[in-house]
TINU-124233 format. One record per residue: residue number from 1; residue in one letter; x, y, z of N, C-alpha, C in turn. Coordinates in pm, 1 decimal. Example, Ala and Ser with C-alpha at 12.3 -4.5 7.8 and 13.67 -1.06 7.14 Angstrom:
<pts>
num_residuo_n.X_n.Y_n.Z_ca.X_ca.Y_ca.Z_c.X_c.Y_c.Z
1_A_1319.0_-569.0_780.0_1230.0_-450.0_780.0_1320.0_-330.0_780.0
2_S_1285.0_-225.0_708.0_1367.0_-106.0_714.0_1290.0_3.0_787.0
</pts>
This chain:
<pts>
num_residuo_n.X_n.Y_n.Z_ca.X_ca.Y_ca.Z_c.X_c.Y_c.Z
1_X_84.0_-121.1_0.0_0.0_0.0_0.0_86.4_124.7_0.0
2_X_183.3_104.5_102.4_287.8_236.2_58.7_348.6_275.5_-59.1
3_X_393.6_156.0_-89.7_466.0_214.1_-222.0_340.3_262.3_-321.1
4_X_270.2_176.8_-336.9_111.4_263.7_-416.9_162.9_421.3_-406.5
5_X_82.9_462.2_-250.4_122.5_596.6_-254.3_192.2_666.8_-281.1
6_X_313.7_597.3_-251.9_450.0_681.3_-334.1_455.1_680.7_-471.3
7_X_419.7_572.0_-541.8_388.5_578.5_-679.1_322.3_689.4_-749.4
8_X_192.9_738.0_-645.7_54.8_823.7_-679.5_91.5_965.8_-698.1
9_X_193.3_972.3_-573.2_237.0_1080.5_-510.6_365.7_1195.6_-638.1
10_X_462.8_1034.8_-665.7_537.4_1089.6_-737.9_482.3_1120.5_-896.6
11_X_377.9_1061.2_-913.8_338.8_1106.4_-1060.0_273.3_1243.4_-1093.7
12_X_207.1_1237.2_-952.7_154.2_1382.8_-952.4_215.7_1480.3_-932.4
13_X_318.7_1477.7_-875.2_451.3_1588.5_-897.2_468.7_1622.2_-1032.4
14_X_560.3_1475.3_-1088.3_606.2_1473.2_-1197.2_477.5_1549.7_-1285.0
15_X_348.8_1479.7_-1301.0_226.8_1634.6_-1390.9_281.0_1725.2_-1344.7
16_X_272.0_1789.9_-1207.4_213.6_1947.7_-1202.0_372.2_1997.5_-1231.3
17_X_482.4_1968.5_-1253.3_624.6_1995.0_-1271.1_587.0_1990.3_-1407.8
18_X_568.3_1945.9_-1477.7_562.6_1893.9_-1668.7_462.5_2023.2_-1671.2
19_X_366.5_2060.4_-1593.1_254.4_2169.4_-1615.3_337.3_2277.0_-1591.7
20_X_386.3_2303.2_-1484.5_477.5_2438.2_-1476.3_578.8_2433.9_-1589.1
21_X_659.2_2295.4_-1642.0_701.1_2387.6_-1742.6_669.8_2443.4_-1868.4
22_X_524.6_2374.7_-1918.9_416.9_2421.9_-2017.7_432.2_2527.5_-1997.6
23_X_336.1_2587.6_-1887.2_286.1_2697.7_-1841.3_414.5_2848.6_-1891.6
24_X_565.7_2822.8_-1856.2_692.6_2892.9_-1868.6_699.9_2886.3_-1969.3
25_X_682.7_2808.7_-2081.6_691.3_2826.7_-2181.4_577.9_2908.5_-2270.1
26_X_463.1_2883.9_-2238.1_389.6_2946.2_-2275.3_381.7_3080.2_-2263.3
27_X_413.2_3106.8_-2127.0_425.3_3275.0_-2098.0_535.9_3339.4_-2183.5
28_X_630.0_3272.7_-2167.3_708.3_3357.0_-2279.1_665.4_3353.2_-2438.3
29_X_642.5_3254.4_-2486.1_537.5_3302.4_-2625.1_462.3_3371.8_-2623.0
30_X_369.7_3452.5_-2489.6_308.1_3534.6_-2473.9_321.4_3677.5_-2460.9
31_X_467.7_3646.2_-2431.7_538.6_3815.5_-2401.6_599.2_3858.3_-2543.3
32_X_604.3_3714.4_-2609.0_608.0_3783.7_-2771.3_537.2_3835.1_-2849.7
33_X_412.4_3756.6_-2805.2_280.4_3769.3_-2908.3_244.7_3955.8_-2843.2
34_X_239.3_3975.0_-2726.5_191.2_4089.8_-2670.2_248.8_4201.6_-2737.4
35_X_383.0_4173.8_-2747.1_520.7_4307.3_-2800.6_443.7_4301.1_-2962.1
36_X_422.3_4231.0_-3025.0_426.0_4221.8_-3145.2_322.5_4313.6_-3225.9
37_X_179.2_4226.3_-3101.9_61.6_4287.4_-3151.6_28.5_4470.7_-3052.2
38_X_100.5_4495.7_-2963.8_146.5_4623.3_-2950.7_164.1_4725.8_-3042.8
39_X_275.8_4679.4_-3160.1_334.2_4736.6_-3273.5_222.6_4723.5_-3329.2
40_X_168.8_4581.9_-3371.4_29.8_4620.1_-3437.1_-76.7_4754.6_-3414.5
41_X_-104.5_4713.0_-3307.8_-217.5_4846.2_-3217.7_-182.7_4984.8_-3245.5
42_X_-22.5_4979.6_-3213.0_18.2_5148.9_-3231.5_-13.8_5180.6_-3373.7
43_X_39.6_5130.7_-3491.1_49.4_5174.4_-3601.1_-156.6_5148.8_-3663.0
44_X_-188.1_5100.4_-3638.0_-335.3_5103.8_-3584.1_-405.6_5240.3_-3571.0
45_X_-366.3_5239.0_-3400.3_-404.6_5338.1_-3422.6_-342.7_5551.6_-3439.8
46_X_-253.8_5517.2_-3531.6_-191.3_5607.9_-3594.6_-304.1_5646.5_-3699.9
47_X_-297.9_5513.5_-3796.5_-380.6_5565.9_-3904.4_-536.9_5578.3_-3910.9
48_X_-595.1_5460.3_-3804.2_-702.9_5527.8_-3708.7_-725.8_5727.9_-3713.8
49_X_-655.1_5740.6_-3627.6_-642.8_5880.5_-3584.3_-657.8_6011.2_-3701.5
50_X_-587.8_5922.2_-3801.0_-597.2_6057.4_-3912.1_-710.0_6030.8_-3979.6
51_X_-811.5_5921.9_-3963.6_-903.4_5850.2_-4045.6_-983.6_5970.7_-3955.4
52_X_-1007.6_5942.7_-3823.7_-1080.8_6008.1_-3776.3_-1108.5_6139.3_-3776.6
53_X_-995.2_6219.1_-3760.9_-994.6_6406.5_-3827.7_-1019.7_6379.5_-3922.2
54_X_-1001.4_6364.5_-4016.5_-1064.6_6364.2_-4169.6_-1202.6_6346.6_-4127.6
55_X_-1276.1_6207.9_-4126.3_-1406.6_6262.8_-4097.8_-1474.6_6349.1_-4010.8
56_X_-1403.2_6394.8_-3912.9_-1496.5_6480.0_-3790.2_-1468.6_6618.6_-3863.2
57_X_-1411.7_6626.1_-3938.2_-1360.7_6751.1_-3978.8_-1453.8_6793.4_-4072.5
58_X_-1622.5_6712.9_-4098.5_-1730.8_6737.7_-4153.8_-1879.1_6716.1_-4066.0
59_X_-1839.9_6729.1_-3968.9_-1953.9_6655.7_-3880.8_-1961.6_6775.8_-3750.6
60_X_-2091.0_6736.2_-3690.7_-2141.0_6801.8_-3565.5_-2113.7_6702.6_-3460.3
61_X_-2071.5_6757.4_-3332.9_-2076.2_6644.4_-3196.2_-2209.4_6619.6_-3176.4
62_X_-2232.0_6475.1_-3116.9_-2313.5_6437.9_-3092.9_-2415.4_6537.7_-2993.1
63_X_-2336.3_6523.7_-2915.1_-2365.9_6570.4_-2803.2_-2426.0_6714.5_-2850.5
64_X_-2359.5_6800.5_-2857.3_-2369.8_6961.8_-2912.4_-2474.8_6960.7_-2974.8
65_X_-2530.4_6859.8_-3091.7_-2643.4_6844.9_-3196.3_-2746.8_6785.1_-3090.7
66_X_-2731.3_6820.0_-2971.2_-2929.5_6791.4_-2932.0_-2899.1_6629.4_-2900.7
67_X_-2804.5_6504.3_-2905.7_-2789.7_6365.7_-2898.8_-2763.2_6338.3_-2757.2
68_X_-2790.3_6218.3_-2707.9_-2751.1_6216.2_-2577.9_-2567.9_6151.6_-2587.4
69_X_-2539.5_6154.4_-2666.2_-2366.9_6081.3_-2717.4_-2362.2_5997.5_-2641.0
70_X_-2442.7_5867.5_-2682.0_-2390.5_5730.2_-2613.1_-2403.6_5662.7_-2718.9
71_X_-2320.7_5570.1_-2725.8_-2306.9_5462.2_-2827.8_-2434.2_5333.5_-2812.8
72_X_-2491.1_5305.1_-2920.2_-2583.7_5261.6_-2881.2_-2605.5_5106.3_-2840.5
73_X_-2408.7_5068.5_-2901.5_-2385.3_4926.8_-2830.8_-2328.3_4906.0_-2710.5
74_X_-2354.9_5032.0_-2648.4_-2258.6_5018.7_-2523.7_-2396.6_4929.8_-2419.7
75_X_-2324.6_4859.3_-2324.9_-2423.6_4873.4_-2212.8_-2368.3_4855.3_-2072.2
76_X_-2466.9_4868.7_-1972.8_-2385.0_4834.3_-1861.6_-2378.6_4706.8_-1840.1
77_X_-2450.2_4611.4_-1868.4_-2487.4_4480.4_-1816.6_-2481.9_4416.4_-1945.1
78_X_-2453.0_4261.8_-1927.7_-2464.4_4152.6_-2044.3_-2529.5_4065.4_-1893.3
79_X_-2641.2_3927.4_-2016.7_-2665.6_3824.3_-1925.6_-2491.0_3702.6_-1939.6
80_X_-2505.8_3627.6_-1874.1_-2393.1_3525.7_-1897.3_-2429.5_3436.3_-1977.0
81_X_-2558.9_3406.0_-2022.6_-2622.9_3350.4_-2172.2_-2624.4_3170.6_-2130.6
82_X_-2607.8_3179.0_-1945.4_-2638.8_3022.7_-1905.2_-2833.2_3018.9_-1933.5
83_X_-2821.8_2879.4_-1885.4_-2945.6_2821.7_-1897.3_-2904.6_2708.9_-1869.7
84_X_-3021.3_2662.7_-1741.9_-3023.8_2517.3_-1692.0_-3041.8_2535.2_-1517.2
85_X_-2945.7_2453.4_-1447.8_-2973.3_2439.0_-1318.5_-2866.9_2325.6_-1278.2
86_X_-2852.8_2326.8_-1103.6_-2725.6_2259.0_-1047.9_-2790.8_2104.8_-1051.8
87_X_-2726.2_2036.5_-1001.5_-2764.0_1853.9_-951.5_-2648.4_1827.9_-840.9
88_X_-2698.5_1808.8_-775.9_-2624.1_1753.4_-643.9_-2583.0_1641.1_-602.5
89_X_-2447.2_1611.5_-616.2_-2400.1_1438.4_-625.3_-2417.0_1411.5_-503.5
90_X_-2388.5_1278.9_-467.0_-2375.1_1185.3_-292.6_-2241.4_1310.1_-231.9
91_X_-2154.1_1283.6_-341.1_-2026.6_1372.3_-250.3_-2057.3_1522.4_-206.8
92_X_-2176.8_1612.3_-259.7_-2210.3_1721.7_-237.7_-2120.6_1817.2_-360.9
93_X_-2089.0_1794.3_-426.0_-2033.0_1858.9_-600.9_-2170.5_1870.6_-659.1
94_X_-2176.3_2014.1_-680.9_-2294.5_2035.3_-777.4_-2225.5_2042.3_-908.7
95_X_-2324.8_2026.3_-1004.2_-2284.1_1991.9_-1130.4_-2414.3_2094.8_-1241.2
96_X_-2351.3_2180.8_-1320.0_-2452.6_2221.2_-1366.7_-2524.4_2181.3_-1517.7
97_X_-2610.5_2128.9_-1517.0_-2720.8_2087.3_-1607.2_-2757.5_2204.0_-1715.8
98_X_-2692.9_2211.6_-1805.6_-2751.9_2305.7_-1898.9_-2635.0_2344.5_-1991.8
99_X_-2654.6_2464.5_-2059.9_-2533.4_2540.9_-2138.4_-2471.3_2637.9_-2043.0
100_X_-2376.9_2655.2_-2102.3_-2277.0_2774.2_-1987.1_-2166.3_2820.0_-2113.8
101_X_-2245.2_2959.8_-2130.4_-2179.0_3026.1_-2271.0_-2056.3_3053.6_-2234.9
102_X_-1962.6_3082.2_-2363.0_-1857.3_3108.8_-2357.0_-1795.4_3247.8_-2447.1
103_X_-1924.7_3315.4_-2436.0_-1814.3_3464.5_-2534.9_-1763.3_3564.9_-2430.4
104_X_-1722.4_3636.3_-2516.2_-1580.7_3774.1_-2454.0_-1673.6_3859.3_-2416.7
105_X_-1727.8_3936.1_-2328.7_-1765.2_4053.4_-2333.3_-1703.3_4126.2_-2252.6
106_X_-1672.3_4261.3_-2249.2_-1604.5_4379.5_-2230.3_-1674.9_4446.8_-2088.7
107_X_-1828.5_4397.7_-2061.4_-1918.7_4459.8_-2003.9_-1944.7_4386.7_-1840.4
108_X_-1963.6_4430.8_-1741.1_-2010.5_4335.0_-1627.4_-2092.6_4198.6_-1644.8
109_X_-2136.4_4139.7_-1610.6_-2187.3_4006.2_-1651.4_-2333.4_3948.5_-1561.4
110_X_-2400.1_3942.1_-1549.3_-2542.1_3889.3_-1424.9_-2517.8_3734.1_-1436.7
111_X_-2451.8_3626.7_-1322.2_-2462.0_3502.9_-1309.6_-2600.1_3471.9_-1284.5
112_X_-2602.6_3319.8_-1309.7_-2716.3_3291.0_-1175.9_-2668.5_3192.3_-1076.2
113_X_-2574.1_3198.2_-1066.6_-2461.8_3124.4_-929.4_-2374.2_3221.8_-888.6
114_X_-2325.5_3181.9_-763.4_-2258.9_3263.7_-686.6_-2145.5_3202.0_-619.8
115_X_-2007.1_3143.6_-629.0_-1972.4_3239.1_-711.6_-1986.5_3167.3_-868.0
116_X_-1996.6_3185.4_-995.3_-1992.7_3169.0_-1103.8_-1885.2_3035.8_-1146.3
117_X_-1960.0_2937.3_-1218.0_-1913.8_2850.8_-1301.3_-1832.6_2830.1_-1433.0
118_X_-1914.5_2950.1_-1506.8_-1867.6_2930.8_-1644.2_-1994.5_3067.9_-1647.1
119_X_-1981.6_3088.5_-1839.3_-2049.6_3181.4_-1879.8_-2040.5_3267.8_-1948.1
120_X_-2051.4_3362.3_-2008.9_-1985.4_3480.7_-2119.9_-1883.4_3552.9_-1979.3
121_X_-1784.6_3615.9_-2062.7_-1667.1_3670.3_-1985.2_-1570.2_3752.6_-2063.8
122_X_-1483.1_3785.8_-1919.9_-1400.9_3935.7_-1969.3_-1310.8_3834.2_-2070.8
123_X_-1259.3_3913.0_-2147.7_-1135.6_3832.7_-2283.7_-1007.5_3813.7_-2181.1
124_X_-994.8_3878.8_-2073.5_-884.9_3878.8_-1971.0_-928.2_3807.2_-1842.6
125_X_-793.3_3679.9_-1843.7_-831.6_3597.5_-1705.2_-736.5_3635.5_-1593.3
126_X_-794.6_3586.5_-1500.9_-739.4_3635.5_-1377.3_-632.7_3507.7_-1382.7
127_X_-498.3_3597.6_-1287.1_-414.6_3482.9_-1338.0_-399.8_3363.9_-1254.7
128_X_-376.7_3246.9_-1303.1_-402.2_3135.5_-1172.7_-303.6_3003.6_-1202.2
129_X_-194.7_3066.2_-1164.6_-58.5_2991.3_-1175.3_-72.7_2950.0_-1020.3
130_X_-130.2_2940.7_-927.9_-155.5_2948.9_-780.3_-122.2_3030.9_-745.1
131_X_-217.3_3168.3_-773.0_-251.5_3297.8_-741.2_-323.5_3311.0_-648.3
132_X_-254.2_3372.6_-493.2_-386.2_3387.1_-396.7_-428.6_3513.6_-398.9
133_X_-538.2_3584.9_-387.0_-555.7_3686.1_-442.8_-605.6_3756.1_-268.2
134_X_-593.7_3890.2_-212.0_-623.4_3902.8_-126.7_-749.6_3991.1_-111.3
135_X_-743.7_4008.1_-233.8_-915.5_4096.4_-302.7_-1020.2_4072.3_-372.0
136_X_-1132.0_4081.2_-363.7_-1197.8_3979.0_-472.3_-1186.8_4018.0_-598.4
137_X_-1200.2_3924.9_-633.7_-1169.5_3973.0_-848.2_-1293.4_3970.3_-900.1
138_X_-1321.4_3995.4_-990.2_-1442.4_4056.5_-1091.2_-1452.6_3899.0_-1103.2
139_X_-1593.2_3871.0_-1119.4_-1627.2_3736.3_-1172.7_-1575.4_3705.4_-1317.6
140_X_-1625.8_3784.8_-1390.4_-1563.3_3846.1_-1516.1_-1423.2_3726.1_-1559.1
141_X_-1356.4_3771.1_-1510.9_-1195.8_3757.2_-1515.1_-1191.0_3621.4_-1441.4
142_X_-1233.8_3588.1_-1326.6_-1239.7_3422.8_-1250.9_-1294.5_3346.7_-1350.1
143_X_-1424.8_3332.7_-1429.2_-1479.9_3285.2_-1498.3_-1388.3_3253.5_-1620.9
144_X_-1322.8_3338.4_-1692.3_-1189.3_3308.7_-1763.5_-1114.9_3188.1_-1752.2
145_X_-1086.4_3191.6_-1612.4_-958.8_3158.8_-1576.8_-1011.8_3015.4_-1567.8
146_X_-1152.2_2978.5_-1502.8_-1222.2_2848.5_-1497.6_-1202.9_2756.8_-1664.9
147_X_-1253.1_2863.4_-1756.1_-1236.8_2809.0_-1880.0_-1112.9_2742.9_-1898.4
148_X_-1004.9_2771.7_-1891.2_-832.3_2714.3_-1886.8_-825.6_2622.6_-1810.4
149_X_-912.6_2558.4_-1680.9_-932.8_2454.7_-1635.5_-879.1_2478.4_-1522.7
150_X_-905.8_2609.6_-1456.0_-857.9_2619.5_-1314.1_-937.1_2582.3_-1201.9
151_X_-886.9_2561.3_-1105.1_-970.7_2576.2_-960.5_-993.8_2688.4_-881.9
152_X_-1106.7_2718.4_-862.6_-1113.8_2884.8_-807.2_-1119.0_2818.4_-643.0
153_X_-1090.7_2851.8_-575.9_-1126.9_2878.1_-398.5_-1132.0_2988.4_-365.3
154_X_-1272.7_3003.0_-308.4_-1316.0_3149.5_-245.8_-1366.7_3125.1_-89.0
155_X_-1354.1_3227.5_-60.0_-1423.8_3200.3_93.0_-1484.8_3333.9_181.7
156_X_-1544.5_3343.4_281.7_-1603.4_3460.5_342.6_-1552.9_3475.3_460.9
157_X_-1569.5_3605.0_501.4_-1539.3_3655.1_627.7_-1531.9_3570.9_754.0
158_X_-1660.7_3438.5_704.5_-1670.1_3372.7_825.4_-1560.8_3254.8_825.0
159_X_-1514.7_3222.9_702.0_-1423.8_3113.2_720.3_-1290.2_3131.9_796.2
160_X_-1255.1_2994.9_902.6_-1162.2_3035.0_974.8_-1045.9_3053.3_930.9
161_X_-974.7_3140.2_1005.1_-831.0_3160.1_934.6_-754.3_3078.0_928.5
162_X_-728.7_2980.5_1022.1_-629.5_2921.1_959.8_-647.5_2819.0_857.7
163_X_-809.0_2734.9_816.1_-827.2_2692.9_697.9_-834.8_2790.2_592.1
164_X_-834.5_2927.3_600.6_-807.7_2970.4_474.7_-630.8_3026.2_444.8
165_X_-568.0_2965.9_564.4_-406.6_2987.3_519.0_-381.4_2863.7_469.3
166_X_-425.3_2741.3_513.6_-397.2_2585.7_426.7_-418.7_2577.2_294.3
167_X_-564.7_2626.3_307.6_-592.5_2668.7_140.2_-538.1_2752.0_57.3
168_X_-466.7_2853.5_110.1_-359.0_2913.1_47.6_-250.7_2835.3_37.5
169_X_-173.7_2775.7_98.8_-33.7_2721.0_101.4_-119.1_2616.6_-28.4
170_X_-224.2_2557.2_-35.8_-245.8_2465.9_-133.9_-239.7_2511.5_-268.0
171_X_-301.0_2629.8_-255.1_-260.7_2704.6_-377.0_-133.5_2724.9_-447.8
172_X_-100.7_2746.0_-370.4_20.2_2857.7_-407.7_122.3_2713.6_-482.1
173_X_71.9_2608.8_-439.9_143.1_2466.4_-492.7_119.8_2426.8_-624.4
174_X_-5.1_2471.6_-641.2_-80.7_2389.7_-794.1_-85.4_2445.5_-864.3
175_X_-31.2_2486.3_-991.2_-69.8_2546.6_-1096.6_-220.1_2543.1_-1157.4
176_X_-242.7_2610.6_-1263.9_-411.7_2590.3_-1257.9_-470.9_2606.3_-1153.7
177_X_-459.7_2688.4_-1048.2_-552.6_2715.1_-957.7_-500.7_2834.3_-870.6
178_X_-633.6_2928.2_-797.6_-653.6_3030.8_-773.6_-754.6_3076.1_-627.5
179_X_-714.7_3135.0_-606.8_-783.5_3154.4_-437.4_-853.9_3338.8_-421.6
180_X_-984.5_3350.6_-353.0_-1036.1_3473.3_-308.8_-1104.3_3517.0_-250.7
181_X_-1086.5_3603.1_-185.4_-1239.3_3586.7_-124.8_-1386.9_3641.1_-163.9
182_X_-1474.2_3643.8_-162.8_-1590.4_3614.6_-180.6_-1711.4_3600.1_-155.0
183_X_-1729.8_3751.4_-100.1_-1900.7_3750.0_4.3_-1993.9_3665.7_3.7
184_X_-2033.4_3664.0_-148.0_-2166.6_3640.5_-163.0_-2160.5_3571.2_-237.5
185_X_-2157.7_3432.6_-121.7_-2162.8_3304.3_-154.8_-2222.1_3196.9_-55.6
186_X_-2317.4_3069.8_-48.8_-2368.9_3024.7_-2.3_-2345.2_2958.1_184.4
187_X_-2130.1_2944.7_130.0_-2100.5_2889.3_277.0_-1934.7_2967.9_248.7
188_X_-1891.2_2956.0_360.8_-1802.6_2979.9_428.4_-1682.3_2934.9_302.0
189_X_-1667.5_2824.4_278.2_-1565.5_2799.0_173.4_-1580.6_2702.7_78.5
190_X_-1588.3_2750.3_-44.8_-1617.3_2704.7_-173.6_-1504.9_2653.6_-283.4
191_X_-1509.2_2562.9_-329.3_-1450.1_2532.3_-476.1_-1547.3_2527.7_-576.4
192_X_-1441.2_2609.9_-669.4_-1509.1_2610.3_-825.5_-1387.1_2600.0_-950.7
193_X_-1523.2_2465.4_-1054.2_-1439.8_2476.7_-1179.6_-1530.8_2480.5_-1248.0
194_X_-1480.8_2438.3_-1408.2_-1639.6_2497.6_-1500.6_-1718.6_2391.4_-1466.3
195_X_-1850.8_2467.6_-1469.2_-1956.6_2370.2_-1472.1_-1974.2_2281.2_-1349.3
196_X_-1898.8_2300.0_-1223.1_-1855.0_2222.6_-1071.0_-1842.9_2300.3_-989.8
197_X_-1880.5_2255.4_-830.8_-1833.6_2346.5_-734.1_-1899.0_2275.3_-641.1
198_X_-1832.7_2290.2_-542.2_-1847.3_2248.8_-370.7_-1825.7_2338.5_-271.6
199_X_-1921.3_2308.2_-164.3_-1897.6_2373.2_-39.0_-1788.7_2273.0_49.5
200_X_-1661.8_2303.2_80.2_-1608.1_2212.0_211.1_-1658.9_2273.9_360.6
201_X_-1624.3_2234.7_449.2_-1634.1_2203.2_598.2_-1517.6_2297.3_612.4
202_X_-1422.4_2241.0_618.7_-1237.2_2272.7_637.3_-1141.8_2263.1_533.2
203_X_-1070.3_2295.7_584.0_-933.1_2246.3_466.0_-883.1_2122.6_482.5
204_X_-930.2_1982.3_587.0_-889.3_1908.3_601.1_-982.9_1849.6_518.0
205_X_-1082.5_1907.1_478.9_-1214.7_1808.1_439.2_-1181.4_1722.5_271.5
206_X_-1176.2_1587.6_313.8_-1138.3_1529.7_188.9_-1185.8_1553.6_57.9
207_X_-1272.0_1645.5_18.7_-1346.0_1665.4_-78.7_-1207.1_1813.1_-121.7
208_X_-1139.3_1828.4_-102.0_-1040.5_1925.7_-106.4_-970.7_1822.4_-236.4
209_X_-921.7_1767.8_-179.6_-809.3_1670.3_-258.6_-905.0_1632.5_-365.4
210_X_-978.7_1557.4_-347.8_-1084.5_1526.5_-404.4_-1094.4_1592.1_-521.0
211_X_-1163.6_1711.2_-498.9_-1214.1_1826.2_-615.4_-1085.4_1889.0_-720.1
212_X_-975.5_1901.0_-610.7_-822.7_1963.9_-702.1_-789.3_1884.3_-821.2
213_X_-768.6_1696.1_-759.2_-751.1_1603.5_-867.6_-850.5_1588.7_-985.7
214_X_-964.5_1557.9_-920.5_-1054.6_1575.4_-1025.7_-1054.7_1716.6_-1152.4
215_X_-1091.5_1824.0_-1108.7_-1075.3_1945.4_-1193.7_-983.7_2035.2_-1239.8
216_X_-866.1_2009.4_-1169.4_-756.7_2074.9_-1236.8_-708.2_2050.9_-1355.7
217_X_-728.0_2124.6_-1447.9_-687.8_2063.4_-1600.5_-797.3_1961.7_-1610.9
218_X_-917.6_1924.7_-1569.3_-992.5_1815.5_-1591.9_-1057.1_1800.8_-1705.1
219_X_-1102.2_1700.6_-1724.3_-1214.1_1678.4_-1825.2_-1318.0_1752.0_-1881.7
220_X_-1401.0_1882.4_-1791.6_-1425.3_1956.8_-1760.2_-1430.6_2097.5_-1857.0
221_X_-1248.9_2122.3_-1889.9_-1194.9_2231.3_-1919.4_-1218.8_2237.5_-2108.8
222_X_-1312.8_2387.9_-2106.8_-1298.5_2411.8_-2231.0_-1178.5_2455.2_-2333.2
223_X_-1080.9_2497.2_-2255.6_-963.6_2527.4_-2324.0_-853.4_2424.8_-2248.3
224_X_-829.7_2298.6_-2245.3_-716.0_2253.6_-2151.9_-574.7_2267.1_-2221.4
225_X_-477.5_2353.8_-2105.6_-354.6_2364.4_-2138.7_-330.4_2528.2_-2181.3
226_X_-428.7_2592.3_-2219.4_-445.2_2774.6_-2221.8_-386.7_2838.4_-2098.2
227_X_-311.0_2964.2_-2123.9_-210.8_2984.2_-2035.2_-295.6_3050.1_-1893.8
228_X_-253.2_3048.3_-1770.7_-232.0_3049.2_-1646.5_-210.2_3204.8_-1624.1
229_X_-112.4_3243.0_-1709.2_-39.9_3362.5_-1635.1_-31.9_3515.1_-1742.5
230_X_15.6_3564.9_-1756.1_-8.0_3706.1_-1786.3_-131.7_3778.9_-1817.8
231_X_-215.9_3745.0_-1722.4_-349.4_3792.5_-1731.0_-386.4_3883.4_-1682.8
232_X_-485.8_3894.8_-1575.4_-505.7_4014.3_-1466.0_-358.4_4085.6_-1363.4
233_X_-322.6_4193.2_-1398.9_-263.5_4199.8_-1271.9_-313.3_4239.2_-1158.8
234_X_-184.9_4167.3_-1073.5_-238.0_4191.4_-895.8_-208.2_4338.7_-885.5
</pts>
């Protein structure tokens, strides 16, 4: 039986080591792609700019002409474009039953979970290389980061401190996964991945281990292997 474990133990290193060095590699293809399409943007919007005097240089402001000058695709709110409902396993993992959209929007978002599964979202993820975050992040941006096949852990005021320092030190171990806190949410301390999520007890509570193995990079993940890191900054 021991050696089992040691067997179990060392393979799962060996992943999340093979994942960190994905992950390093990836970020730096990313710091290329960023510089590149930069140069893009600027020269963009250079000729943007003269496009634009040229035409305003025949026109009335909106505003000035009697308009209320709002764009008429702007808004404050998008829905998250789910539909369906949770199911509740023996282990207490809800599972959600339905669609759980996946476009970019620019705009705040209305879940109908708390904290959020999946769903339309910011084009920018929060980053979750085992990022503990000490502020809450925009769902927006968590929801992202779920898509790449992360583990979110959030928790509330009421959860005790020192299970939410375990759950940090757990973090801060696993790539693909991310920690925050999180008012307004059903219990004290939560895991979430797409389309999954649990309430634990503690940080000892076996559904911890449980939920990490299962959803990290899981089966789950609409993008598996999409980068971790240069996303939101802290």
């Amino acid at each position: 039986m021991g050696s089992a474990n040691n067997s179990n133990s060392a393979a799962r290193k060996a992943r999340i080591e093979e994942m960190r060095r994905a992950e390093r590699s990836r970020a730096r293809r990313n710091r290329a792609l960023v510089v590149a399409a930069s140069v893009v943007v600027v020269a963009g919007l250079v000729v943007g700019g003269v496009v634009l005097m040229d035409n305003g240089s025949g026109k009335k402001d909106t505003a000035a002409s009697g308009g209320d000058g709002k764009n008429s695709g702007d808004v404050s709110s998008k829905s998250s474009g789910d539909s369906g409902h949770f199911t509740t396993g023996k282990d207490g993992v809800r599972t959600w039953q339905g669609t759980l959209s996946r476009t970019h929007v620019t705009t705040p978002v209305s879940y109908p979970m708390h904290p959020p599964v999946g769903g339309n979202h910011n084009p920018v993820w929060a980053d979750c290389n085992g990022d503990v975050y000490t502020q809450q992040l925009h769902d927006e941006n968590a929801v992202h980061s779920l898509e790449h096949g992360a583990v979110w852990v959030t928790y509330t005021a009421k959860a005790p401190k020192a299970d939410v320092a375990a759950l940090a030190e757990k973090v801060k171990k696993t790539p693909y996964s991310l920690m925050s806190p999180y008012e307004n949410q059903a219990a004290p301390l939560m895991l979430s991945a797409w389309g999954h999520q649990v309430a634990v007890k503690s940080a000892k509570d076996p559904e911890v281990d449980k939920f990490f193995a299962e959803f990290v990079q899981g089966p789950q993940t609409p993008e598996p292997g999409a980068s971790c890191t240069g996303g939101v900054m802290k």
